[in-house]
C-alpha positions as CSV (number, residue, x, y, z in Angstrom):
1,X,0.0,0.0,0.0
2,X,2.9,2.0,1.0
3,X,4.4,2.0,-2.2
4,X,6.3,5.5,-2.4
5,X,7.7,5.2,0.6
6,X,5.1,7.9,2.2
7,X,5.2,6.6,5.6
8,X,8.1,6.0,8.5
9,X,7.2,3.1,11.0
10,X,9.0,3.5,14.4
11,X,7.8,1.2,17.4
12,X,8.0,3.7,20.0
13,X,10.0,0.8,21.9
14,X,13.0,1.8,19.4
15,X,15.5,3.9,21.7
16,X,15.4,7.4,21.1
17,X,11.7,7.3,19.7
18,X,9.8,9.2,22.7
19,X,12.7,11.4,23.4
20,X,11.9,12.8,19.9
21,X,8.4,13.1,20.5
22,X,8.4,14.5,24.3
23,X,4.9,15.8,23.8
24,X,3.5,12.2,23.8
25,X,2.8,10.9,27.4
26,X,3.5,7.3,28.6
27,X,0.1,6.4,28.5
28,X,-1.0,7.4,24.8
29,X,1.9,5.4,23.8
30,X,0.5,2.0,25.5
31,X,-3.2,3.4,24.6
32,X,-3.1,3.6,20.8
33,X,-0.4,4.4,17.8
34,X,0.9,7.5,17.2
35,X,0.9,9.0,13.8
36,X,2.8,12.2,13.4
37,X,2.4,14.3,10.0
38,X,5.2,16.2,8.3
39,X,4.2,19.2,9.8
40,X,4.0,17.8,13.2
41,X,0.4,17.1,13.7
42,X,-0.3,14.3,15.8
43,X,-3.1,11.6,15.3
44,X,-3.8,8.5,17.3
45,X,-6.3,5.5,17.4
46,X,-8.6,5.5,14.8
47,X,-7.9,9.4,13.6
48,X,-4.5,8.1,13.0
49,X,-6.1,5.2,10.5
50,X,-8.0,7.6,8.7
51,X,-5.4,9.9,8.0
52,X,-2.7,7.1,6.8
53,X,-5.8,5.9,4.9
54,X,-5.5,9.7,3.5
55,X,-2.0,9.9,2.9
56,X,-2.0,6.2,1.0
57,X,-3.1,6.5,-2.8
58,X,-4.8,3.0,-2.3
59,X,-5.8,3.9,1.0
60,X,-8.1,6.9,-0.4
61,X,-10.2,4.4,-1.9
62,X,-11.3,3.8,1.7
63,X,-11.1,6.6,3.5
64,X,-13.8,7.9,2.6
65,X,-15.8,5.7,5.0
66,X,-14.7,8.0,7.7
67,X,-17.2,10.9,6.8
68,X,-19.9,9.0,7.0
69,X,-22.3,10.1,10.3
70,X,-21.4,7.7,13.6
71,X,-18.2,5.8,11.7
72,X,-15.7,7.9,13.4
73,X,-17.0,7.2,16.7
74,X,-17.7,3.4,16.3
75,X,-13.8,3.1,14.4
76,X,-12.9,4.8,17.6
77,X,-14.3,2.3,20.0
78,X,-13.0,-0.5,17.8
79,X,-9.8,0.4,17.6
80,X,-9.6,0.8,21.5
81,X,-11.1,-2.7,22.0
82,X,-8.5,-4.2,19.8
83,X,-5.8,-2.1,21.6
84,X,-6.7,-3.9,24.8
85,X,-6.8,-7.2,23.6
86,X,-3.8,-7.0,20.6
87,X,-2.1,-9.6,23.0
88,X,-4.6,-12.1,21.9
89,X,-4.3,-11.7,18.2
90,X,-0.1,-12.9,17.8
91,X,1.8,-9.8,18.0
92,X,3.9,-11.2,20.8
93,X,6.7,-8.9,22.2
94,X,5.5,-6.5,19.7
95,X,2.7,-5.1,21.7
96,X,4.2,-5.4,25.1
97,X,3.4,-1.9,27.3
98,X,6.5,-0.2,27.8
């Protein structure tokens, strides 16, 4: 999807990641993913989805979706339940808090 290279993926485990972004508390960082734009703007959770859905030329195709009346908030509430339980679904040491 990513096929110009648009995006940067950084676990914010990687040393050095959240003293670059000092504005991000401990807590969003376990909560949800962080999406920062080129000027700086910050999105997480499912704002951050929608605007990498924005940013991806295939992605566009779907983002749509997102202006449609009560997606936002039920994306939102699905991307938190998933947050919680990401352990369950294989990501191992990936999505370990801390």
């Amino acid at each position: 999807w990513d096929r110009g290279d648009l995006l940067e993926i950084v676990p914010s485990q990687d040393p050095g990641v959240r003293e670059c972004f000092p504005g991000i508390s401990e807590a969003a960082y376990d909560e949800s993913w962080q999406v920062i734009g080129p000027r700086g703007t910050r999105w997480q959770g499912a704002a951050a989805l929608e605007e990498v859905l924005r940013v991806l030329p295939r992605g566009r195709w779907f983002s749509w979706v997102f202006r449609l009346p009560l997606v936002r908030p039920v994306a939102e509430r699905l991307y938190r339940w998933f947050a919680r339980n990401r352990h369950r679904f294989g990501c191992g040491e990936h999505c370990e808090l801390g």
